[in-house]
C-alpha positions as CSV (number, residue, x, y, z in Angstrom):
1,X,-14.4,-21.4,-23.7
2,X,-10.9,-20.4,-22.8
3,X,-9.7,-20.9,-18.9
4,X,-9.0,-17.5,-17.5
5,X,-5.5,-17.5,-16.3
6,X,-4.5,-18.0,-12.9
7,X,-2.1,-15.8,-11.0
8,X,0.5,-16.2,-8.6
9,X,2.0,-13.3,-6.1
10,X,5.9,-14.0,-5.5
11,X,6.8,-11.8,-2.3
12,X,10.4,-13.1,-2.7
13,X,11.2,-10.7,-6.2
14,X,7.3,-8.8,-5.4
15,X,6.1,-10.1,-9.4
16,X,2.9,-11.8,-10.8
17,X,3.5,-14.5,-12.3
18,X,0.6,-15.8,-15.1
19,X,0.0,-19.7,-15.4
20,X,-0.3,-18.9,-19.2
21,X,1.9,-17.1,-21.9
22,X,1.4,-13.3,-22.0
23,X,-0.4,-13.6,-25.7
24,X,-3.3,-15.3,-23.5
25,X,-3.9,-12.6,-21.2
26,X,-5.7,-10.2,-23.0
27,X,-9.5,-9.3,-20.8
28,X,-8.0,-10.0,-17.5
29,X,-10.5,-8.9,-15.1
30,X,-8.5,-10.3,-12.1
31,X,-7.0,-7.1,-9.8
32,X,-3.9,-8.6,-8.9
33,X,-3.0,-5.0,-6.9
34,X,-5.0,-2.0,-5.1
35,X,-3.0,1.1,-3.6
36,X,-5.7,1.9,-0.8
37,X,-5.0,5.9,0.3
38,X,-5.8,6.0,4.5
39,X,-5.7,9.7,4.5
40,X,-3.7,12.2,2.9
41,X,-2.6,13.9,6.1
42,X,1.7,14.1,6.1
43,X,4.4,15.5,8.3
44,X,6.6,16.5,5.2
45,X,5.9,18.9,2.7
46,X,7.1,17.6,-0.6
47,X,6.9,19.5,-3.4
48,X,6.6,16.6,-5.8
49,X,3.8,14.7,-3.9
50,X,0.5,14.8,-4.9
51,X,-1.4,14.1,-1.5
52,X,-0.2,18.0,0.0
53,X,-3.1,19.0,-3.0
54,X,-5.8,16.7,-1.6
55,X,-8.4,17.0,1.1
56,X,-9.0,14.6,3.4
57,X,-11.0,11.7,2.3
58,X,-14.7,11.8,4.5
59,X,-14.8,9.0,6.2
60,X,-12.4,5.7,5.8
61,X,-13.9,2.6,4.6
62,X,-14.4,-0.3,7.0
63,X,-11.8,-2.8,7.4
64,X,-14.6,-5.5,7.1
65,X,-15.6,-4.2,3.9
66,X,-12.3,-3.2,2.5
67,X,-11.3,-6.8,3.0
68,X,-14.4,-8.1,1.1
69,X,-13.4,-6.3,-1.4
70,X,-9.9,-7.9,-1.5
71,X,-11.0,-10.8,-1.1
72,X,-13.7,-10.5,-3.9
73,X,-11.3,-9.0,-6.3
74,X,-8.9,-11.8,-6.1
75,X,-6.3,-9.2,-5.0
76,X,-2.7,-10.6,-3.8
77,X,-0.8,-7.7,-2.9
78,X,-2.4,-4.5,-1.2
79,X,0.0,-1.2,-1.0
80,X,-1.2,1.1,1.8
81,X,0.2,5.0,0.7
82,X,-1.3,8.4,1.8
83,X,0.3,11.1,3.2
84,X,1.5,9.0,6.1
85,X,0.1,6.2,6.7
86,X,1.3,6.1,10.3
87,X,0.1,9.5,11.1
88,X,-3.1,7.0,11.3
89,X,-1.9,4.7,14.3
90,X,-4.6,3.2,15.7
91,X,-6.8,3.0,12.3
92,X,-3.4,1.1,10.5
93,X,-3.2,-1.3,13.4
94,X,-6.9,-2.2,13.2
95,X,-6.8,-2.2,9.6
96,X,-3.7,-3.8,8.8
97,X,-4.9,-6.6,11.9
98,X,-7.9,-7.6,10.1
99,X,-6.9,-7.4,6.6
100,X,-3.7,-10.1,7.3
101,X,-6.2,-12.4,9.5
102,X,-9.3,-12.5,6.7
103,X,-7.2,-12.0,3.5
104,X,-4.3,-13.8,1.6
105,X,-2.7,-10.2,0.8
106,X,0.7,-9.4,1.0
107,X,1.0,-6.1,2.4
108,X,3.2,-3.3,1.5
109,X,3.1,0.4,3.2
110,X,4.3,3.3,1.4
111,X,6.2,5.5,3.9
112,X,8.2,8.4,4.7
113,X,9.3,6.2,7.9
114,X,9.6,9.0,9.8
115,X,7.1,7.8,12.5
116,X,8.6,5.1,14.2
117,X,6.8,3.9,16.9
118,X,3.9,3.2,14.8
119,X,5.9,1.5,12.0
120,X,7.4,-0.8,14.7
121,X,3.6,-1.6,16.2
122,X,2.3,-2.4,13.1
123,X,5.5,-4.1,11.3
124,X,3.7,-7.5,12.2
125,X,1.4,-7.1,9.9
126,X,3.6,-5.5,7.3
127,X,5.1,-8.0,4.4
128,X,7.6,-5.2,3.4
129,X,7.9,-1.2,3.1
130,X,8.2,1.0,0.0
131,X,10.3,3.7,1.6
132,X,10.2,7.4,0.0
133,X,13.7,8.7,-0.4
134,X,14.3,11.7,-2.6
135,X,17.6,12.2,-2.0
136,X,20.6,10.8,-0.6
137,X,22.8,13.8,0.5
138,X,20.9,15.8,4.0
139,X,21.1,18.9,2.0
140,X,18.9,18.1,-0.8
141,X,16.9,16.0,1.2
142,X,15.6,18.9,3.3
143,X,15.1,21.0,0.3
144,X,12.7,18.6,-0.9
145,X,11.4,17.1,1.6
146,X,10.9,21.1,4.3
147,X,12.1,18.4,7.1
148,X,15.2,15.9,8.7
């Protein structure tokens, strides 16, 4: 029997890295990454975003169980996206709290950044942010985007 291969998470250039060549990695069952959706509530109304077509999940799951997952699943890097994930403030500080003290993940939020306050409350717990920018003149970025 064949030793699965290990992985390792470099948050330095955000890539796996396999102990073994890439030949040997065929039936991985390891989840190296999970996108976990809060809520798909937004403050922009982006044409191109998926999220502005989606209801709003029931309920959330439980940080406690959502980190046994993680932790279960061998996952090194979780990616927090919605909508907004800091249209949820209290829920992402609780959440993002107990999944940095019970699980080895990095953390990465996918965010408009338009809600400060919260991003700066919770940036503790936060290894680094994906920010969403559709376009780079003011102009364009309010005909995408419905908002400065």
């Amino acid at each position: 029997m064949t030793a699965k291969p290990s992985f390792i998470y470099s948050l330095d250039d955000d890539r796996f890295y396999a102990d073994r060549k890439t030949s040997d990695l065929a039936g991985i069952s390891t989840l190296l990454s999970a996108c976990f959706h809060i809520g798909y509530r937004c403050n922009m109304s982006c044409p191109y975003c998926l999220s502005r077509l989606a209801d709003e999940p029931p309920e959330l799951i439980p940080s406690a169980e959502l980190c046994r997952f993680l932790q279960e699943a061998g996952v090194q890097r979780l990616v927090i996206s919605g909508g907004e994930p800091f249209l949820y403030a209290d829920t992402m500080e609780s959440m993002l709290a107990e999944v940095k003290a019970r699980t080895n993940c990095a953390v990465v939020v996918s965010t408009n950044a338009s809600q400060e306050q919260t991003l700066q409350r919770c940036s503790r717990w936060i290894d680094w942010y994906d920010i969403s920018l559709p376009a780079v003149t003011r102009e364009a970025y309010f005909r995408l985007r419905g908002t400065d």
